[in-house]
BABALO-425060 format. One line per 4 residues: their letters; for each residue x, y negated, z of C-alpha. Coordinates in nm, 2 decimals, always signed. Example, Ala and Ser with C-alpha at 12.3 -4.5 7.8 and 13.67 -1.06 7.14 Angstrom:
BEGIN
as> +1.23 +0.45 +0.78 ~ +1.37 +0.11 +0.71 $
***
This chain:
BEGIN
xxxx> +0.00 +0.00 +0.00 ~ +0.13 -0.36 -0.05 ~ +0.04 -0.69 +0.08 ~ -0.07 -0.98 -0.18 $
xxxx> -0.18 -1.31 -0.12 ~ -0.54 -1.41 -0.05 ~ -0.47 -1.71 -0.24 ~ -0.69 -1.92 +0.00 $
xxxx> -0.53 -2.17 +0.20 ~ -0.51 -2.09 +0.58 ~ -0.66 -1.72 +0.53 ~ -0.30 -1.54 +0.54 $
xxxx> -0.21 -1.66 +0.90 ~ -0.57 -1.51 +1.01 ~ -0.53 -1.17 +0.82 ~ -0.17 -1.11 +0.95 $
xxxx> -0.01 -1.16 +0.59 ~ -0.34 -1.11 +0.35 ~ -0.48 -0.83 +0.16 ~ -0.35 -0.49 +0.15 $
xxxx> -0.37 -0.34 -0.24 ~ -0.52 -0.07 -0.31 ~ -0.83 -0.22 -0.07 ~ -1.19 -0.30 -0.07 $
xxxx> -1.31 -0.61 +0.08 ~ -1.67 -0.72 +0.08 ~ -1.71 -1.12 +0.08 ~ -2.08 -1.17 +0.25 $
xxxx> -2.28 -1.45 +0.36 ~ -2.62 -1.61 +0.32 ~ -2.67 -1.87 +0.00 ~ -2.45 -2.15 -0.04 $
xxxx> -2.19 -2.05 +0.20 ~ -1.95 -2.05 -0.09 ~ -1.88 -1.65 -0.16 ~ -1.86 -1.73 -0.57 $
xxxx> -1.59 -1.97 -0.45 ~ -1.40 -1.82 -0.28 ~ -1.40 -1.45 -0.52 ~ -1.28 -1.71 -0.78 $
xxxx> -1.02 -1.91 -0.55 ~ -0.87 -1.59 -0.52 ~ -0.85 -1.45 -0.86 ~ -0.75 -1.74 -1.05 $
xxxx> -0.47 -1.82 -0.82 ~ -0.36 -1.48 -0.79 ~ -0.34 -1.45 -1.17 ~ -0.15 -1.77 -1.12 $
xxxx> +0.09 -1.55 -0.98 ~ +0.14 -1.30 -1.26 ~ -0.14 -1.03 -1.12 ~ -0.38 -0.90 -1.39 $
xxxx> -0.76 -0.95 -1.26 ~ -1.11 -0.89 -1.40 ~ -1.43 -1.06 -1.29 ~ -1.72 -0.86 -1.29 $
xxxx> -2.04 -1.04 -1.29 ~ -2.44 -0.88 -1.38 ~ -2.54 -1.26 -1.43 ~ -2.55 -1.40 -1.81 $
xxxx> -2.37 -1.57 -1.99 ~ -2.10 -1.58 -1.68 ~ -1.85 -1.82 -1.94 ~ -2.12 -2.05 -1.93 $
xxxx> -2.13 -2.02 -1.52 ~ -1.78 -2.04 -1.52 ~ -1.73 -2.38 -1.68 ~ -2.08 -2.53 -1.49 $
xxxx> -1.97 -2.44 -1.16 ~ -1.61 -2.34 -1.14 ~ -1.48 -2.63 -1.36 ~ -1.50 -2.89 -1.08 $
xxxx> -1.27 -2.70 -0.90 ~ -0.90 -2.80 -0.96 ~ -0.74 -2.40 -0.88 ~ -1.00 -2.34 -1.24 $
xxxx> -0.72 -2.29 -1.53 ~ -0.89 -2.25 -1.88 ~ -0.51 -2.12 -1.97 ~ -0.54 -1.80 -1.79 $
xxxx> -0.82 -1.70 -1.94 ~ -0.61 -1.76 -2.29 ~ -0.35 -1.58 -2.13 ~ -0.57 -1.32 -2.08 $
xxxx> -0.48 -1.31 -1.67 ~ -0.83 -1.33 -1.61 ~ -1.06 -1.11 -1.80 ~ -1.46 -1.15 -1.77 $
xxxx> -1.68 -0.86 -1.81 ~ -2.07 -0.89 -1.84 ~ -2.29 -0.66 -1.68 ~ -2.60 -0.68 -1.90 $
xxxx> -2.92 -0.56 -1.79 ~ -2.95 -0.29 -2.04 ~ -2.64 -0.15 -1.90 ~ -2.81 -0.13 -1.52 $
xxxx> -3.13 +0.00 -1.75 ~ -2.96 +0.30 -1.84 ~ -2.93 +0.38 -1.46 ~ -2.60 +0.41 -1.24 $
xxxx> -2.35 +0.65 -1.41 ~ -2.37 +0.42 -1.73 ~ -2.27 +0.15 -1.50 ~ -2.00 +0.35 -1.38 $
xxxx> -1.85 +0.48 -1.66 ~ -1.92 +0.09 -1.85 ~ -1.71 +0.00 -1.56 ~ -1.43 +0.22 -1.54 $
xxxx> -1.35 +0.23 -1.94 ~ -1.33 -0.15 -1.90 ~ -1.07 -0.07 -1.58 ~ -0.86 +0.15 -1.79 $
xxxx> -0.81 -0.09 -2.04 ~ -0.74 -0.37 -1.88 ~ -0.53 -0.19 -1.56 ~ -0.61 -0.50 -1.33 $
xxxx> -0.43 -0.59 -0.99 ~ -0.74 -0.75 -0.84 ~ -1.14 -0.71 -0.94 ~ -1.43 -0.93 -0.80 $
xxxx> -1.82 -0.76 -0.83 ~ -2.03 -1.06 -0.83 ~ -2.22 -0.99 -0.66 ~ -2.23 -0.66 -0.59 $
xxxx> -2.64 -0.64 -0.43 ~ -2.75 -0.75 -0.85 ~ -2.70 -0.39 -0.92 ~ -2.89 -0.24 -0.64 $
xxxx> -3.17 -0.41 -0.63 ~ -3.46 -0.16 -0.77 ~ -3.30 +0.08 -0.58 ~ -3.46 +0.31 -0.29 $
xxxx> -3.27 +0.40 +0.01 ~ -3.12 +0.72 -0.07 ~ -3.00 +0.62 -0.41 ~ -2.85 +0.31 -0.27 $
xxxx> -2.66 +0.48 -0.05 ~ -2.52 +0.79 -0.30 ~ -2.45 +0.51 -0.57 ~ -2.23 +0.29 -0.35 $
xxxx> -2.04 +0.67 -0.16 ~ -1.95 +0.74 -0.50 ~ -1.85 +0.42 -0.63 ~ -1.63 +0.38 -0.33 $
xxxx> -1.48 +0.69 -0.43 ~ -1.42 +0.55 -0.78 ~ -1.25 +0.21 -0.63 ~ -1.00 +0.47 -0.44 $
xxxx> -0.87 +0.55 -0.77 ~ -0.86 +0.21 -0.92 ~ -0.51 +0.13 -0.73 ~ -0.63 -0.23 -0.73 $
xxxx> -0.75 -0.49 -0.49 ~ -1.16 -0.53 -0.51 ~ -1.35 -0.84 -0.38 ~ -1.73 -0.75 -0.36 $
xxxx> -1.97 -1.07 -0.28 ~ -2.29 -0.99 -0.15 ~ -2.60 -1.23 -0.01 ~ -2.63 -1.11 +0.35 $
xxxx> -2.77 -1.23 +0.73 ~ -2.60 -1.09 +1.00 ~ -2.83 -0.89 +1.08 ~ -2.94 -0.73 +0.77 $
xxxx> -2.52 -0.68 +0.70 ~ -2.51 -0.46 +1.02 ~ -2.75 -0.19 +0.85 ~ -2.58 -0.20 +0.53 $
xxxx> -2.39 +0.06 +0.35 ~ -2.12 -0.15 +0.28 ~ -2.07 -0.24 +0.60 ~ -1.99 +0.10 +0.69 $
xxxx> -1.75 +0.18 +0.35 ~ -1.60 -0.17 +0.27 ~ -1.20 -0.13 +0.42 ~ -1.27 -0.53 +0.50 $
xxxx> -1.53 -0.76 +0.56 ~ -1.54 -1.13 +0.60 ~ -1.83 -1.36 +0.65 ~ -1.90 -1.68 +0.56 $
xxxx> -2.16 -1.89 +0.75 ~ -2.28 -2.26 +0.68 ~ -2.50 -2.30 +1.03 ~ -2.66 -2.62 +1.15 $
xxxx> -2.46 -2.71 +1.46 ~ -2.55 -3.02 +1.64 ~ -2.76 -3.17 +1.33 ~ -2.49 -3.11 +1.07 $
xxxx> -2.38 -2.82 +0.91 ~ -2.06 -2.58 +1.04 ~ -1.90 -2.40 +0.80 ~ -1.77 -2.05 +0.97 $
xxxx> -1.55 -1.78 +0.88 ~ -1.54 -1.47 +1.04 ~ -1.33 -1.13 +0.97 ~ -1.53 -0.87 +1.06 $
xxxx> -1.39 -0.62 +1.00 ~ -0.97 -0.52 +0.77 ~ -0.85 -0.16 +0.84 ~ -0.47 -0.16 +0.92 $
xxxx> -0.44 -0.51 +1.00 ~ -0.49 -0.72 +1.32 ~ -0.65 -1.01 +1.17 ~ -0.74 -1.31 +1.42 $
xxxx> -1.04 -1.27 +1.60 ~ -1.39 -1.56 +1.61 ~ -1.51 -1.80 +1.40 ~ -1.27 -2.02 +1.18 $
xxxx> -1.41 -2.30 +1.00 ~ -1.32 -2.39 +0.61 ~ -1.43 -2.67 +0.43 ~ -1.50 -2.68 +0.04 $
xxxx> -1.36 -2.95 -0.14 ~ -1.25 -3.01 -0.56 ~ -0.96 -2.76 -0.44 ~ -1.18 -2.51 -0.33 $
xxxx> -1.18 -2.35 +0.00 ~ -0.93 -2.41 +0.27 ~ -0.97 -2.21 +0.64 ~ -0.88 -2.34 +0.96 $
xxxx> -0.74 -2.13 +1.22 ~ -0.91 -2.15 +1.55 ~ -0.66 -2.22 +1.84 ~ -0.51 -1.88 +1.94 $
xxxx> -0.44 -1.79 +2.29 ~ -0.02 -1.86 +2.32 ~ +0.23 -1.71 +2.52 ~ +0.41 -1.98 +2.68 $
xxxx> +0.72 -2.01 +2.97 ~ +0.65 -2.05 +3.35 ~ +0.66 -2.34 +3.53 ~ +0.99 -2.54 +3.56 $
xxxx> +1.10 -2.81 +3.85 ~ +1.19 -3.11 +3.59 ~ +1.04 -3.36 +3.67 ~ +0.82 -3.61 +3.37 $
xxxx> +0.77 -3.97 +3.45 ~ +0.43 -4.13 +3.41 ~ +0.57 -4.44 +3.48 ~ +0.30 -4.57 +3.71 $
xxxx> +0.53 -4.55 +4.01 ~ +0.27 -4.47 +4.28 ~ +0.12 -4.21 +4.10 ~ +0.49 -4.05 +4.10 $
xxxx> +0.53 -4.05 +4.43 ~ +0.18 -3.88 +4.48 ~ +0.26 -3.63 +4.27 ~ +0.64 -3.58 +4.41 $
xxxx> +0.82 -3.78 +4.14 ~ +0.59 -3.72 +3.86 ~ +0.44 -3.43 +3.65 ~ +0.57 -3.12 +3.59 $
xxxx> +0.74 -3.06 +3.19 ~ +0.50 -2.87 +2.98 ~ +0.17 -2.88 +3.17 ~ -0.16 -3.00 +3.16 $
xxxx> -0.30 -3.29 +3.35 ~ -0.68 -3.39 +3.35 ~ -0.75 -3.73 +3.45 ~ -1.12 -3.81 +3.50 $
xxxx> -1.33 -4.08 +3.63 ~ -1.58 -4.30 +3.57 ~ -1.56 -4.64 +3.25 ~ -1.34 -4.85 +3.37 $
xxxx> -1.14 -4.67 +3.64 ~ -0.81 -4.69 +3.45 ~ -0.79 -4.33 +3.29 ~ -0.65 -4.45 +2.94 $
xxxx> -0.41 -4.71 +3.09 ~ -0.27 -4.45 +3.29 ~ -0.24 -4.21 +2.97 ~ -0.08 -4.52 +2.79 $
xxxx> +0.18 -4.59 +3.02 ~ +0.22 -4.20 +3.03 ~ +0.29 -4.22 +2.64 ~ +0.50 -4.55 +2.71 $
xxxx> +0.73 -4.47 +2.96 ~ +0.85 -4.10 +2.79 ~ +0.91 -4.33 +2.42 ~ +1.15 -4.55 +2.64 $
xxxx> +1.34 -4.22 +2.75 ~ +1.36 -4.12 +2.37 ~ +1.05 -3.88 +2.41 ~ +0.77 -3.92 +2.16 $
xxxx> +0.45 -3.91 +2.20 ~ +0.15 -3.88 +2.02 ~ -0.23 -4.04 +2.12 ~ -0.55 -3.83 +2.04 $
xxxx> -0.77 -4.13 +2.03 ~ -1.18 -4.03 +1.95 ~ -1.32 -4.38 +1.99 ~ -0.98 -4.64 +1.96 $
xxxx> -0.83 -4.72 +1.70 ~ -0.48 -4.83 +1.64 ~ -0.57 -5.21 +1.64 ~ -0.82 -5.15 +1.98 $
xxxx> -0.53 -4.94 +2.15 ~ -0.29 -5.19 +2.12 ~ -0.44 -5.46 +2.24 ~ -0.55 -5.28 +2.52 $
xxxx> -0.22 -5.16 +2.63 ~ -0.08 -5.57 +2.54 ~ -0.36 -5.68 +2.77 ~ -0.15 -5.58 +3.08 $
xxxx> +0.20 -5.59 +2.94 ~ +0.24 -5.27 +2.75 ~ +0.46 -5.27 +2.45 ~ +0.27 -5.02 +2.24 $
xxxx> +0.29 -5.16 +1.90 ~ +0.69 -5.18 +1.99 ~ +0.71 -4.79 +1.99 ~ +0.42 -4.77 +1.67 $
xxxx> +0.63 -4.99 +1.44 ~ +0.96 -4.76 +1.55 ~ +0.76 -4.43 +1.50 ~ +0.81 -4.30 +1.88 $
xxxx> +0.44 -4.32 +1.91 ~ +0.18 -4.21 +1.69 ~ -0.22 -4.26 +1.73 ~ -0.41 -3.99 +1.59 $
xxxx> -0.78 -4.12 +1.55 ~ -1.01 -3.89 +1.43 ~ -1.42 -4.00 +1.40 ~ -1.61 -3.70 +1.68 $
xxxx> -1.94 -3.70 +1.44 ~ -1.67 -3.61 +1.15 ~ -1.46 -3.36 +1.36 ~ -1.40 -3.01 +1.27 $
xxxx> -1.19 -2.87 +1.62 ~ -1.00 -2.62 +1.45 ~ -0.86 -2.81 +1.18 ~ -0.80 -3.11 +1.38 $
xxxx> -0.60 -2.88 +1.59 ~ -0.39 -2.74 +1.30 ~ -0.29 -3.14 +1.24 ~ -0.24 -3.21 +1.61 $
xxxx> +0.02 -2.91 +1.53 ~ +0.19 -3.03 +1.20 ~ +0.21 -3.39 +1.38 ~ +0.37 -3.27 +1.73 $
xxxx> +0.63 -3.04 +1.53 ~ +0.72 -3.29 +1.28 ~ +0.82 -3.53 +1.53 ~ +0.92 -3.34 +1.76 $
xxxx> +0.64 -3.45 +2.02 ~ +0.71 -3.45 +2.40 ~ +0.42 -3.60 +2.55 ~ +0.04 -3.59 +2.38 $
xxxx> -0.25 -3.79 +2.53 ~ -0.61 -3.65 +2.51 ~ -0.89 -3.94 +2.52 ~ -1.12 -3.81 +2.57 $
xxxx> -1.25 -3.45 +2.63 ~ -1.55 -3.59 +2.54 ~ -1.46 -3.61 +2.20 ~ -1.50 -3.22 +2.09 $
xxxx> -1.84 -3.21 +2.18 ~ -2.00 -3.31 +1.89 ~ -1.80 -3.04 +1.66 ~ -1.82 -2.75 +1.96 $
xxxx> -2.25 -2.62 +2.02 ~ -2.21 -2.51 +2.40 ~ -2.02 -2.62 +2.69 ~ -1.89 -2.24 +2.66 $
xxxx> -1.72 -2.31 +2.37 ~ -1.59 -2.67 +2.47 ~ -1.44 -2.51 +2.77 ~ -1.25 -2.21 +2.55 $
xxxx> -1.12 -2.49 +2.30 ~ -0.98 -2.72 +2.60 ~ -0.81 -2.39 +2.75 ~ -0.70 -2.31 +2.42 $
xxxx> -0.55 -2.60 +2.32 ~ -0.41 -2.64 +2.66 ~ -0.22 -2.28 +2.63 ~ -0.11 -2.41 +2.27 $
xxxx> +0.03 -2.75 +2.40 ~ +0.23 -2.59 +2.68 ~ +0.39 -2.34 +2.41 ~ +0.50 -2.59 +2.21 $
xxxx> +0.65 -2.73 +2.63 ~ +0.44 -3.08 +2.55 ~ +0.31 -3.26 +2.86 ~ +0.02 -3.37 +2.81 $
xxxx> -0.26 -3.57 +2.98 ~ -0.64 -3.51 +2.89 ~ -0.88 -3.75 +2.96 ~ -1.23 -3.69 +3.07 $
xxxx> -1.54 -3.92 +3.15 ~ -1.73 -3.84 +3.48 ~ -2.08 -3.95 +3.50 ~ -2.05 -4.06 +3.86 $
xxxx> -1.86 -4.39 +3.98 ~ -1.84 -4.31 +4.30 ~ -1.90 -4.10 +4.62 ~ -1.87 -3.70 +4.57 $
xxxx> -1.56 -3.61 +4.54 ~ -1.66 -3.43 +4.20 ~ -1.51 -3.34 +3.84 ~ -1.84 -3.33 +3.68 $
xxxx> -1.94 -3.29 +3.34 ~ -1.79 -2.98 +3.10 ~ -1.59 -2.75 +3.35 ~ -1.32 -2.76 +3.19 $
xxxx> -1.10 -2.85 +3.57 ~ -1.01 -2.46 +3.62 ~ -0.75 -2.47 +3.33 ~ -0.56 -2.81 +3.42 $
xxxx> -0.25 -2.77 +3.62 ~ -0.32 -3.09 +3.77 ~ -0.62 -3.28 +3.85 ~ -0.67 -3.67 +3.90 $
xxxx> -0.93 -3.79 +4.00 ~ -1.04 -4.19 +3.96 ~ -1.33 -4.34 +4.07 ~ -1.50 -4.66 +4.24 $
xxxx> -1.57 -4.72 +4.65 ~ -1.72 -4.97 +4.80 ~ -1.54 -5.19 +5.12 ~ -1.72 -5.48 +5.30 $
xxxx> -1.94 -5.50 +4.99 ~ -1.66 -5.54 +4.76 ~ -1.60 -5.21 +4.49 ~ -1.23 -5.16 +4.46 $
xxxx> -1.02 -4.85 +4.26 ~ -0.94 -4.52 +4.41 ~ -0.76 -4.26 +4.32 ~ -0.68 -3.87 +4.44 $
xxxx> -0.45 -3.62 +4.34 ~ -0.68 -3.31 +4.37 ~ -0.45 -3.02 +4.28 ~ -0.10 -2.97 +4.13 $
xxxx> +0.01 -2.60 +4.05 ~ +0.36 -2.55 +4.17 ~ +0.41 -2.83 +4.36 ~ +0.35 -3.07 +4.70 $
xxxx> +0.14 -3.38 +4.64 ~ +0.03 -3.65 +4.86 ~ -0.34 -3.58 +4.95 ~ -0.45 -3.91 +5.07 $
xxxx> -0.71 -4.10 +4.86 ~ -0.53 -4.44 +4.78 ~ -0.65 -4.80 +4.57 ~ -0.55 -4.87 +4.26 $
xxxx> -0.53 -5.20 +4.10 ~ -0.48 -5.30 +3.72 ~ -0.26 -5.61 +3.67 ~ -0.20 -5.86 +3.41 $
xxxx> +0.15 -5.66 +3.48 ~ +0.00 -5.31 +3.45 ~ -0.13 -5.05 +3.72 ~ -0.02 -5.00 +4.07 $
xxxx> -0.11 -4.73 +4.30 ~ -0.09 -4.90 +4.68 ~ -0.14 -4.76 +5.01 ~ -0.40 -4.51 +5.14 $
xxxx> -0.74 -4.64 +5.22 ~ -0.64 -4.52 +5.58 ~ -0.75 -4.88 +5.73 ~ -1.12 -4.86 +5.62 $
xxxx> -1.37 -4.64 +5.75 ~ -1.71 -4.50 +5.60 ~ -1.52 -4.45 +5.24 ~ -1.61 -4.08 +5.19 $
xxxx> -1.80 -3.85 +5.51 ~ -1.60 -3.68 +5.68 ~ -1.23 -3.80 +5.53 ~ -1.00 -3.78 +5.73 $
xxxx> -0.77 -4.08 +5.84 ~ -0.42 -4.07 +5.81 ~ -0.18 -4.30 +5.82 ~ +0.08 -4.31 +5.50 $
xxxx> +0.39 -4.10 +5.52 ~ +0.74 -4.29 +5.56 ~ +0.89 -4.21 +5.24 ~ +0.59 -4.36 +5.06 $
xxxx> +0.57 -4.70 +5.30 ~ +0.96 -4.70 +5.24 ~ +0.88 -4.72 +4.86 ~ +0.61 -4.98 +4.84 $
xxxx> +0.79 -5.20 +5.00 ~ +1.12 -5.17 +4.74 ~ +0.82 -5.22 +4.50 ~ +0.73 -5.52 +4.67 $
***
């Protein structure tokens, strides 16, 4: 057996290489999902590649079909059909009049003389449809058996449901199947690809979107659990000094850090000076910015004396803004990727969490795409802050909203309390995996100058029920007052 090409982008990396040849792979999915597509994606680039192929259609006049709906497409080459890489063969109806074995035998003199690499049936249910049962399921056995001897790779498309794919014949014969979805998600419409089902290969497992544009269909990966190294001691400077000392001289390299609280607390400042202070230490950074743009980030971080569009113009930092209604998770992830490798990314800021929802149906699946691409980031040892927006301002001592708390190495939380009538800034290191941090819930304050963490709120009383009061330890009185 070898391994060719499926010759559509992003569907080798999920099949473990491709397709094996000799095979038999059925392409199903309910109308419109884009199974024509993708049987001709394949063929004409793989003839693009020197392999003989031979597309099999019981529709009429299929040249005519060809150059109405495939011409659009730019992997469409007129010149391998010239060539004679790609060979068309009619199925008329007189042919699937004179009953099954005259198919067959139509089918296989054609294969002889043409000795293709790669077939597509399209579709493949045309020829059963007057079919009972029974019949069905001896012509498609003995076909199989045919396509054993054919030494070739064959693509079979076929109009299916989930359901009604289960209870199929070629469910049960086909050596692959993939399925191809186009489901209203949200009030827009998800494409999805699934592999079902490849004998000898460990092909990634779920739902991987693909779009279909002039150059056909491209697949996007979902985000794969990664492998990734334990925990180290170095040390990685936010740069908001009392937030370092809280969290005994800043994050740890290569985890995860949610920060969440309510509009206004300070959770993207933070994440800005995050990015700031690793591009003056020579560590870029990237921003995953959902609602800011460049020009809005910017003059938010020059609002209180960050030099942001000083590290954009020398290509330490890099905003990647991306519209939520137009997202697709996977493939924004696959970019998040090429961007962070490229330059060598050290330090990623998510803003927000928020921002998946509208591409991801369930808080089940938000919570297995922020795990995901947590697991991911921390392969690739990238420290990286993800902000989420809590509902409540104040009070309980909460992380509300998607659940997604469990997977963070470190949790922040931000949030407003009120002191003789006056609402001030507070924030609380919650937890920090692998390391001490100061417990105490202290005020924070956002200067023309930037943020500053101050002492605990140990002098007021009433602030949460049941808090205790402490007073601050030395080492962090000894450094507010250098700060000072």
């Amino acid at each position: 057996m070898k391994q060719v090409s499926s010759g559509i982008p992003g569907l080798d990396e999920i099949l473990d290489g491709g397709f094996t040849r000799p095979s038999t792979v059925l392409i199903a999915g309910t109308a419109g999902a884009g199974k024509t597509t993708f049987a001709m994606q394949s063929l004409f680039n793989a003839a693009r590649n020197d392999e003989v192929c031979m597309y099999v259609t019981a529709l009429s006049e299929p040249v005519a079909m060809v150059n109405n709906f495939m011409s659009q497409f730019s992997f469409y080459n007129v010149s391998l059909l010239a060539q004679g890489n790609v060979r068309y063969v009619p199925i008329g109806i007189e042919i699937i009049n004179e009953g099954l074995d005259a198919f067959a035998f139509f089918l296989e003199d054609e294969i002889e003389n043409i000795k293709p690499d790669r077939i597509v049936i399209d579709p493949i249910t045309a020829i059963d449809m007057n079919l009972d049962e029974n019949t069905r399921r001896r012509f498609y056995y003995e076909l199989f058996v045919r396509m054993k001897s054919w030494n070739s790779l064959v693509l079979l498309t076929g109009e299916f449901n989930e359901d009604d794919l289960l209870k199929s014949e070629l469910s049960y014969i086909s050596d692959g199947i993939i399925y191809l979805s186009n489901d209203l998600k949200n009030d827009r419409r998800v494409r999805s690809l699934e592999v079902l089902k490849m004998r000898g290969q460990n092909p990634s497992t779920g739902k991987h979107t693909y779009s279909i544009t002039e150059d056909g269909i491209t697949v996007y990966q979902r985000v794969q659990s990664t492998p990734h190294e334990k925990y180290t001691n170095v040390r990685v400077p936010t740069g908001v000094t009392g937030l370092d000392e809280m969290c005994s001289g800043g994050l740890l390299c290569g985890t995860s850090t949610l920060i969440s609280g309510g509009s206004g607390t300070g959770k993207t400042l933070i994440g800005l000076q995050f990015i700031i202070e690793g591009a003056k230490n020579d560590e870029p950074g990237i921003i995953v910015s959902f609602e800011e743009d460049e020009g809005q980030l910017k003059a938010n971080a020059e609002s209180i004396g960050y030099e942001l569009g000083k590290y954009l113009e020398s290509g330490m930092i890099r905003i990647f803004h991306t519209n939520s209604s137009e997202l697709d998770a996977n493939a924004h992830t696959l970019q998040l990727k090429s961007m962070i490798e490229k330059m060598d990314a050290k330090r990623v800021l998510i803003d927000g969490i928020y921002g998946f929802q509208p591409a991801l149906e369930t808080t089940m699946e938000l919570r297995e795409h922020i795990h995901l691409l947590a697991d991911f980031l921390k392969s690739k040892n990238v420290t990286t802050i993800f902000i989420n927006e809590q509902t409540e301002l104040s009070g309980k001592l909460t992380i509300a909203g998607n659940g997604t708390s469990y997977v963070m190495d470190t949790v922040i939380l931000l949030r407003y309390v009120e002191i003789h009538s006056e609402m001030r800034k507070a924030i609380s290191v919650l937890k920090m995996r692998g390391s001490k941090h100061d417990k105490e819930i202290r005020e924070l304050e956002i200067g023309d100058s930037g943020i500053e963490v101050k002492l605990p709120f140990s002098d007021y009383s009433g602030i949460m029920s049941g808090s205790p009061t402490k007073a601050p330890s030395e080492a962090f009185v000894e450094a507010f007052k250098k700060r000072r």
